[in-house]
C-alpha positions in Angstrom: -51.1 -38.3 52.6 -51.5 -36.1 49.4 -53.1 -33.0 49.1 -55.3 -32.4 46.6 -54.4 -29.0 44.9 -58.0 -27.1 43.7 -58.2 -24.4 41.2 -58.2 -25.0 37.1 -57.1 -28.3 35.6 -53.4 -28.1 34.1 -52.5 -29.0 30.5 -55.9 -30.2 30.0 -57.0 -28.2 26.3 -57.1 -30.8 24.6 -54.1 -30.5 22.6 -51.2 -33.2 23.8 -48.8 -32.2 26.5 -45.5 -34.9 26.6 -45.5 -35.3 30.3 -41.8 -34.1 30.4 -43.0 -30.7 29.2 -44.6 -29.4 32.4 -41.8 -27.9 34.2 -42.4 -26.1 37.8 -41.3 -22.2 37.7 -40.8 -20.0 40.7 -44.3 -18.7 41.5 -46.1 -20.6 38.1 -46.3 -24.0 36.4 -44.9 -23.8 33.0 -46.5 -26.0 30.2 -45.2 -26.4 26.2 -47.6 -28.7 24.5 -47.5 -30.4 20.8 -48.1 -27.2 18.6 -45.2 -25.3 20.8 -47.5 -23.2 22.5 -46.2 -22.0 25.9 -48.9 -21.8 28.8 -48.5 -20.8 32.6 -50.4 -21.1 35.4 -50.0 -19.0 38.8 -48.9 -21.7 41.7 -49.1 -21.6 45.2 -49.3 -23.9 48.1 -52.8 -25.8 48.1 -53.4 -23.3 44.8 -53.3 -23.4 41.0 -54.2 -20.6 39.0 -56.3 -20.2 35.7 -54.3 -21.0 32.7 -52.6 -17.7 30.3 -50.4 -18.1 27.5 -47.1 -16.5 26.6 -47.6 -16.0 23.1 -44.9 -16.0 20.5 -42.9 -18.4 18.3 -43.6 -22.2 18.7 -41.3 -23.9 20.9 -39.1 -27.2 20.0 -41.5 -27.6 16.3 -39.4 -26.4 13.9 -35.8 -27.7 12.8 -33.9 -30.2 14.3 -35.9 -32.6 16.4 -35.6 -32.2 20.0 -33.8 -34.1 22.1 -34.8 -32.3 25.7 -36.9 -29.7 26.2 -36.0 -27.9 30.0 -37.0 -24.8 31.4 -34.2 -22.9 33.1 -35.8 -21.1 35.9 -32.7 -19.1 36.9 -32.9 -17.3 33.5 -36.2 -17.2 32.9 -36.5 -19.2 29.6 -37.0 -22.2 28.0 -33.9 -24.5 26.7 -34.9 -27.2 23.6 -31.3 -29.5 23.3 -31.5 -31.1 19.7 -30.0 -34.6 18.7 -26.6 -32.9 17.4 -26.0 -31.7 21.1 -26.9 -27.9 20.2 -28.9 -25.4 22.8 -31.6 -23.1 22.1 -33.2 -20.7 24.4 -36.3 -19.2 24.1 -36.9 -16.4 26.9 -40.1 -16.0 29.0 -41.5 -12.8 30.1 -44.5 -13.9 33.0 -45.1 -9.7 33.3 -45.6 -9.0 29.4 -47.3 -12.5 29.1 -44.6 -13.4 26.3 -42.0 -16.3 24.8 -39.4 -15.0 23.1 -37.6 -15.9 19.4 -35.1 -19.2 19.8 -31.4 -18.0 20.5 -28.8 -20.1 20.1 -26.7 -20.7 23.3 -22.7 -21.5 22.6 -21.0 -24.1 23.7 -19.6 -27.9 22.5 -22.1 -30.6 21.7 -24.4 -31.1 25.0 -26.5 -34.1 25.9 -25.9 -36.0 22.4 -24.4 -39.2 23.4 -27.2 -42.2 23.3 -26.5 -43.1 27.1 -27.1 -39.6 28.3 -30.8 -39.8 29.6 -31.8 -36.1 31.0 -30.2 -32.9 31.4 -30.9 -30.4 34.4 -30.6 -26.4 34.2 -28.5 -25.0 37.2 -27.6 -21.6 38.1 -24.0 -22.1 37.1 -24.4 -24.3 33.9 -26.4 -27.5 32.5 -25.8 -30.7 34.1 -26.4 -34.2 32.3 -27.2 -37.6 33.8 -26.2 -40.8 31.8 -27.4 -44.6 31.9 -24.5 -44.6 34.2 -25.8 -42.3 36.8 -23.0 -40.4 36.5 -23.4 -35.9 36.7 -21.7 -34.3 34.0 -21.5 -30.5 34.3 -21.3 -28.0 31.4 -20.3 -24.5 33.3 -21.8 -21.4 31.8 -19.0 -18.6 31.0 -21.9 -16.4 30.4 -25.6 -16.0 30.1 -25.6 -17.1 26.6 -22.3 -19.9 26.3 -21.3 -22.5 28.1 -17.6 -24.4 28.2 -16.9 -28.6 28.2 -18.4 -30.8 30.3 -16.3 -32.1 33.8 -17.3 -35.0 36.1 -18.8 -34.8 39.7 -17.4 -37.3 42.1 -20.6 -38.5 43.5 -22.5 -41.5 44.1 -24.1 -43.0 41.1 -27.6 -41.8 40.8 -30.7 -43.8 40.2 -28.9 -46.8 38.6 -28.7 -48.9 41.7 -32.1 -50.6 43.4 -35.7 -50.6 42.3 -36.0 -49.0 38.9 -36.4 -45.2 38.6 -39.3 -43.6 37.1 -39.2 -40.0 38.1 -35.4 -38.2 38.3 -35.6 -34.6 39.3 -32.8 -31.7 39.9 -34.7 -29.6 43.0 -33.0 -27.1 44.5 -30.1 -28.5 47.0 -30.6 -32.0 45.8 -31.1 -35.0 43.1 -34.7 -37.0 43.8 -35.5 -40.1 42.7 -38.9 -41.6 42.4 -38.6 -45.5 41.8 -41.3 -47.9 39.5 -42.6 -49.0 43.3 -43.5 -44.7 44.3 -40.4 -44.9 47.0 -38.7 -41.3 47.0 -35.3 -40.8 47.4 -32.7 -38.3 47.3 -29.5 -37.3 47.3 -28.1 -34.2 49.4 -25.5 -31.7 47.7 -22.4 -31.5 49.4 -21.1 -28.7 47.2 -22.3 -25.6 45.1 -22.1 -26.1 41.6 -19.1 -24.0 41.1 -17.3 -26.3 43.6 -17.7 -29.6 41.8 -21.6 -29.7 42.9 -20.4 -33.0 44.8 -24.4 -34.8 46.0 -23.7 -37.4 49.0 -25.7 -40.9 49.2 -29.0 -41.2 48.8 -32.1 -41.3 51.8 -35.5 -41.6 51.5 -37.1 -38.7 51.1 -40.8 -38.9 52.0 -42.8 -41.5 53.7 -45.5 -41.8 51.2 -45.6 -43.4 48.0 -46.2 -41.1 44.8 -47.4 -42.5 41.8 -47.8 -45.6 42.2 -49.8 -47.8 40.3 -53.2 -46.9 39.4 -53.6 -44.7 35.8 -50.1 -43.2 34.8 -50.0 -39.7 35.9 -50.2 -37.1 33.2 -46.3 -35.4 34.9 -44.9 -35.5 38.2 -42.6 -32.8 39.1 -41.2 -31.1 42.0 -42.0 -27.9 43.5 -40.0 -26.1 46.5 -41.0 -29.3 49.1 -43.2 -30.8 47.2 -43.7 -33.2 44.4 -46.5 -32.5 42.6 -48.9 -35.1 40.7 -50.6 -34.1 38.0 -53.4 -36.8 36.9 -55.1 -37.2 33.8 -57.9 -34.7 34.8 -55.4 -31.8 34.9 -55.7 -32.0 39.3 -52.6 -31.7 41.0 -51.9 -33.7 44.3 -48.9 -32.4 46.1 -46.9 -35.0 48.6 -44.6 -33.1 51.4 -40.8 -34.0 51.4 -38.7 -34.1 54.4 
């Protein structure tokens, strides 16, 4: 059964919040609304923390439209992909309460192709899922390029089934949330650096997670959770296994 989460509402100001723009963070929950402000609040189990925000230059507004806005937790910033394929980083300092000015990361067009449906920040690199459910993985050769892009041989992910609604990268493994609240994942076989080979998929938690009812505002997971958050700002958390 979800847990109900108490402390202050999330992304609930009153200026719009896309719900793919709520990301989880190590120890916070990271939220970029409409007018590319960037807002954090303090998490922890059965916790969330008042709202601050990291002030500084708007965030996926200005330029080329966005394509996918991520946050990249193993570097501690915030990565907008535009519709030509190019990678921007914006960093985020938690201590100093502050977003940094847009950077551009190097590397061939990423993410651009019209069947590519999300892209996923790993430690080693960026990895993009296509209508195909196939894992394509851009390696970094640094902190600020990356090379081409080279195939994993795994299953195909979230194309076979009961429709997906909810795809997330968490740590060790893909999980998918289907249109009926069924979770399912699928287990890594091999570090990212090795191919990052995921095996078939298993269901992942008894419960059902947003499923029916209002649309939840975002659903994202967190360590062994997935969290719900509802149009009121709570947050439900359901336990994986």
């Amino acid at each position: 059964m979800a847990q109900h989460w108490h402390g202050a509402p999330v992304a609930s100001s009153g200026v719009h919040v896309r719900h793919d723009r709520v990301f989880p963070a190590k120890n916070h929950l990271v939220v970029v609304n409409d007018n590319g402000e960037v807002w954090a609040h303090p998490l922890s189990a059965g916790s969330v923390g008042g709202a601050f925000q990291l002030p500084g230059p708007a965030v996926a507004v200005h330029g080329v439209p966005p394509k996918f806005v991520i946050l990249d937790k193993h570097h501690s910033r915030i990565l907008v992909i535009n519709a030509a394929g190019e990678v921007w980083a914006h960093d985020l300092d938690f201590n100093s309460h502050h977003t940094g000015n847009a950077y551009h990361v190097q590397g061939p067009a990423v993410g651009h192709a019209s069947h590519d449906l999300e892209i996923y920040a790993t430690k080693h690199g960026l990895a993009v899922r296509n209508a195909n459910g196939e894992i394509w993985v851009h390696h970094y050769v640094n902190r600020n390029a990356y090379g081409g892009a080279s195939k994993m041989n795994s299953p195909a992910i979230a194309v076979h089934g009961t429709p997906s609604r909810y795809v997330f990268k968490s740590h060790r493994r893909f999980i998918v949330v289907n249109t009926a609240g069924e979770v399912w994942a699928h287990q890594r076989t091999a570090g990212w650096d090795h191919g990052g080979n995921f095996a078939g998929a298993y269901k992942a938690s008894h419960e059902l997670v947003a499923a029916g009812g209002v649309p939840a505002k975002a659903v994202i997971p967190w360590k062994q959770y997935i969290l719900v958050i509802n149009q009121a700002g709570e947050v439900w958390a359901h336990t994986l296994h």
